[in-house]
C-alpha angles and dihedrals in degrees: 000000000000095000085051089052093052097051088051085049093045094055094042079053090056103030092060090048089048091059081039090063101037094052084055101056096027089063093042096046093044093060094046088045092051091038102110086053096040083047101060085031102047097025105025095194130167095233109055086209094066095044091055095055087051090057101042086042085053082048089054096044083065076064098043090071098037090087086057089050095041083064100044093047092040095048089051095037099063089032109052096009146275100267100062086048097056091046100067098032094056087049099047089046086059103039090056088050098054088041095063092060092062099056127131108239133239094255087051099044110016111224094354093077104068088034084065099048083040085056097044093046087049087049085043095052095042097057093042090066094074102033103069106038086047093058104045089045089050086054099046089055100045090048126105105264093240091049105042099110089054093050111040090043095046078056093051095049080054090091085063080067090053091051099043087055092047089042089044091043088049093048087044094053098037086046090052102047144054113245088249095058092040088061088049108054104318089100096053094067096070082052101048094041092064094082100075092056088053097042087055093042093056093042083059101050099047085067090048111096120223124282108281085216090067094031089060081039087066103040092059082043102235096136104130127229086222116025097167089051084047092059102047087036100054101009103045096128096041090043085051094049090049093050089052096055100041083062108078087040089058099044091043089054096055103038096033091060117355093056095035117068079038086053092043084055109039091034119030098031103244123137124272086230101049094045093049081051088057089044100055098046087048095051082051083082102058081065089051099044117024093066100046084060101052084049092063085046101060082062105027097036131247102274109074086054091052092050100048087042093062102030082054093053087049099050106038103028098094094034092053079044097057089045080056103060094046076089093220106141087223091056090052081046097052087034099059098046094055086055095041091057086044088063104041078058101064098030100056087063108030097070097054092035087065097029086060101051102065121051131243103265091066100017094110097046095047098040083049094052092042102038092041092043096052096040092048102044089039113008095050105038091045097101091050094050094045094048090045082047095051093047100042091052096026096220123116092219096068095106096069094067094053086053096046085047090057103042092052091059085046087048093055090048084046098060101044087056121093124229098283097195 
């Protein structure tokens, strides 16, 4: 019976991060998926150009604000526990989102407008900083220990899950309506319906008890005063390290499968439809793959996957690239799915590698600095520097040599960590 208790309480445990997860990446890829409406809506701007930079800069100030919050969530969260934590980040994701589907326009409001989507993004990115990282650190501590690396990363490539509904949604609304009706009120139902995923996940989670891991913390009374000031005091290098290789996950992501389908679109004339379709069947292999290797992880260790990973970035970026602007709908396709196994790669080794090289009583504090830090200085401004990239060499490959860039500085880090596992 008790073995039966913990895996129920195991499942609530992941099940809860999983919604988690998906509520993160769902609110962030709705909005770069809707950007070039909520441009000429929110920033209304002769040059489309213009008015596009003013959308995807209004996406990465949801990351400016990710390293505060890194520190807030990560100070509570090895202070009073992983769970509350978890329980007011997931319902504040959701009740911004739905939010944004609710504002008043430019048209409607005048400059008000843009300084309200700018507020709830800022409230967005705050609370995702310690979502994510909290649930993936909660499940990592509540895994089995041979079986940490599947289950914290499938966690993890549980935010794929989060961006295929939003990509599928998005199809689904543009599909339905005309483009006129899509400017009028079509583009505020992926935002409203944001708000159902985040409710059940925190109905879930108020039923999961707290990680065993920082229970047993507290009883031998480690639990520190400071974590934050723990981590850069006595981690500095391994919190650098993890920093590092977080990096290149963050930047593939988003430009892997948040710009794309946007760059297919502005760039290559395709539809917005048809390349959200390709999109969705390619992020179908990040599910497939990701957690077979990790899989393989959890038995073989983490660093040949980081190294293929990034090798792999480094060779065949410019060459997928150039398939890409060939502007065939098949080569985004192929594309697309070579980089789509690439990453699951990488990222089925990079979490638990991270997650395994600080110990319990600051794990959440330094996995939140280093996960939010990387994903708001290079995960969230990847689409505006790709896109100022694209336009001030006017070559659509230009994003290739930002990832190989990248993924030399992670290879370096790579290769001075030990085997973790």
């Amino acid at each position: 019976m008790e073995t039966i208790a913990k895996d129920r309480n195991f499942f609530m445990v992941f099940t809860g991060g999983l919604l988690g997860s998906i509520m993160e990446w769902y609110d962030f890829t709705v909005y770069v998926y809707l950007a070039p409406i909520i441009a000429h809506l929110f920033f209304p701007h002769q040059n489309a150009y213009v008015s596009m930079l003013m959308a995807y800069a209004v996406f990465a100030v949801g990351y400016v604000v990710r390293p505060i919050g890194a520190i807030f969530f990560g100070h509570y969260g090895d202070r009073i526990g992983r769970r509350k934590i978890l329980l007011f980040t997931i319902l504040m994701m959701s009740l911004t989102t739905f939010a944004i589907g609710f504002l008043p326009l430019y048209s409607e409001v005048g400059v008000l407008s843009p300084l309200l989507l700018i507020t709830l993004r800022m409230v967005q990115g705050f609370s995702t900083a310690g979502e994510v990282v909290g649930a993936i650190t909660y499940t990592f501590e509540s895994a089995s220990p041979r079986h940490r690396g599947f289950w914290s990363t499938s966690l993890w490539v549980g935010s794929g899950f989060g961006v295929l509904i939003a990509s599928f949604i998005v199809a689904a609304v543009a599909h339905s309506f005309s483009t006129e009706e899509m400017a009028s009120w079509g583009w505020r139902l992926p935002f409203i319906f944001g708000l159902l995923t985040g409710v059940i996940g925190f109905l879930i989670r108020r039923k999961t008890p707290e990680s065993v891991y920082f229970s047993a913390m507290v009883k031998r009374g480690e639990v520190l005063s400071f974590p934050t000031l723990g981590v850069l005091k006595n981690y500095k290098i391994p919190l650098l390290k993890i920093l590092v290789i977080f990096i290149p996950s963050a930047v593939n992501y988003y430009i892997f499968f948040i710009f794309l389908p946007t760059y297919s679109s502005d760039f290559l004339g395709h539809s917005l439809p048809d390349a959200l379709i390709v999109n969705t069947i390619t992020m179908s292999f990040l599910f497939i793959f990701t957690p077979i290797f990790a899989f393989l992880s959890d038995r073989i260790g983490r660093r040949p996957f980081l190294l293929t990973g990034l090798v792999a970035n480094i060779l065949l970026s410019i060459t997928l690239f150039n398939l890409i602007a060939t502007g065939t709908l098949i080569h985004f396709f192929i594309a697309q799915a070579i980089f789509s196994i690439i990453h699951s790669i990488y990222t089925a080794a990079v979490l638990s590698t991270s997650l395994e090289s600080v110990p319990t009583r600051i794990r959440f504090s330094a996995m939140a600095i280093a996960y939010n830090i990387a994903y708001a200085i290079f995960g969230g401004t990847a689409p505006l520097v790709v896109t100022y990239l694209i336009h001030r060499n006017k070559s659509l490959i230009s994003p290739s040599f930002y990832i190989i860039f990248l993924a030399c500085i992670a290879l370096l880090a790579v290769l001075k960590m030990r085997e973790t596992h």
